[in-house]
C-alpha positions in Angstrom: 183.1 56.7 152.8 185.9 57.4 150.3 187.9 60.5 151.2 187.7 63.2 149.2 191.5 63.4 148.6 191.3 59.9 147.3 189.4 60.5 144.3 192.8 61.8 142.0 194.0 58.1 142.5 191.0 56.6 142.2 190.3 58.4 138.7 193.8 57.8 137.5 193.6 54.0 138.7 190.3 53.8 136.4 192.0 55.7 133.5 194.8 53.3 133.3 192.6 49.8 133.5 190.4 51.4 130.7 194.0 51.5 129.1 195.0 48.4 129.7 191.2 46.4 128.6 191.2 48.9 125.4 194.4 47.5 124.4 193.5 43.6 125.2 190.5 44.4 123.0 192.4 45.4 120.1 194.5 42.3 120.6 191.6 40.2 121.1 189.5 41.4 118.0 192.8 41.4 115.7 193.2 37.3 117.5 188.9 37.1 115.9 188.5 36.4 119.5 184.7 38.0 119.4 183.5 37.2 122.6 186.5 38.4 124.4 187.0 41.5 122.1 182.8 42.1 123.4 183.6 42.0 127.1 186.9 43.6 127.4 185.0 46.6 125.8 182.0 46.5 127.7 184.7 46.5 130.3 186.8 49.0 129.2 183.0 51.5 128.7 182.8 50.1 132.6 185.8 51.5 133.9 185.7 54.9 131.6 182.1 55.4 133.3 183.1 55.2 136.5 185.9 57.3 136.0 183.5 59.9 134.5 180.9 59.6 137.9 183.8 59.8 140.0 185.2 62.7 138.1 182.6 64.7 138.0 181.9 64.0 141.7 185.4 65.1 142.7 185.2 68.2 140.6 181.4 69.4 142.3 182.3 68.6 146.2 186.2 69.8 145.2 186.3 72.5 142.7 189.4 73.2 140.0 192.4 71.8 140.9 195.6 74.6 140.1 198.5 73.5 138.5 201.2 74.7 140.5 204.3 75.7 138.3 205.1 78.5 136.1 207.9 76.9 134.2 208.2 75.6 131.0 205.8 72.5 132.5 203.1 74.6 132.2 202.3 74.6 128.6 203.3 71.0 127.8 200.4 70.7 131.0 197.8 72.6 129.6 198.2 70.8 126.0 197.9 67.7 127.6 195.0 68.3 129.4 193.6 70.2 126.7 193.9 67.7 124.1 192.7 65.0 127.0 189.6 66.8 127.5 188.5 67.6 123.8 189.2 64.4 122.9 187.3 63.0 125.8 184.2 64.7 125.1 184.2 63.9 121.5 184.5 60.5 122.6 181.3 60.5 124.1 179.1 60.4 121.3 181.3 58.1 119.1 181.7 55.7 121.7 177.3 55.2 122.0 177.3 55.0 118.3 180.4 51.7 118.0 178.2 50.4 120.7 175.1 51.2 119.1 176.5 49.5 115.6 178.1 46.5 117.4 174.2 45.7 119.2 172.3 46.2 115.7 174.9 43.3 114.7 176.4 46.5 111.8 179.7 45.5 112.1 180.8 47.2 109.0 179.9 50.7 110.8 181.0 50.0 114.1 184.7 49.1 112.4 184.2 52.3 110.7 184.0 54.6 113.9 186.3 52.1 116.0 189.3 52.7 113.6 189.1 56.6 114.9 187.7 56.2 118.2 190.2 53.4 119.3 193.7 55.8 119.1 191.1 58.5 120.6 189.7 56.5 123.6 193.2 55.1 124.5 194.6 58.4 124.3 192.0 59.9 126.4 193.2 57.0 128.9 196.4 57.6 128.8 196.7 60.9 128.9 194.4 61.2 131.9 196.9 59.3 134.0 199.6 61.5 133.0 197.7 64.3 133.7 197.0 63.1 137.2 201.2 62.5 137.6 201.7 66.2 136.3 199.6 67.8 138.7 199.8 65.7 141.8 203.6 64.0 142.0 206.1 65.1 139.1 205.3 69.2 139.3 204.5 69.6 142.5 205.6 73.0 144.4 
């Protein structure tokens, strides 16, 4: 069994490979490499999924987690994580509908909503790693 104290790293960990197989989408659909564009996504929904179980596992067995500082790293915290979170659950929807279009073979649509969602999703990715930095090595107390 995983500890509970791993799942920060864990989460983080899945945050950055849905970074890093967003991105290698992008390059692979802008390369009209179709098939590899299709499984880095699928990929990339993998790893975001997970992260979202785990998360949300983590958060029932562990609670909140504080941020610890007062200083002027607090607000530049909370707007990350704001933003992060906002962002994330808009994501949600948008990201059923591109894969929704992409399966009824709409391509025209699913460009549509990937054009937004893309800078959205990796954001979301990348900002959740920072976030886990923030609150559990660069700020601590």
């Amino acid at each position: 069994m995983i500890p509970l104290s791993e799942f920060p790293r864990i989460n983080a960990t899945l945050n950055a490979l849905t970074a890093i197989l967003l991105g290698a989408g992008y390059v692979a659909i802008k390369n009209r490499r179709v098939l590899l564009h299709r499984n880095l996504m699928l990929s990339a929904l993998t790893t975001s999924s997970l992260f979202l179980a785990c998360y949300l596992f983590y958060h029932f067995y562990h609670g909140a987690t504080r941020f610890p500082r007062h200083d002027w790293s607090r607000p530049l915290y909370f707007t990350i994580l704001w933003t992060h979170t906002v962002l994330a659950i808009v994501n949600l929807p948008a990201i059923g509908w591109v894969l929704f279009f992409a399966a009824k073979g709409r391509f025209a649509a699913h460009r549509k909503v990937a054009r937004w969602l893309f800078p959205s999703w990796m954001y979301v990715s990348i900002t959740g790693v920072l976030v886990y930095f923030m609150l559990y090595h660069w700020f601590r107390v």
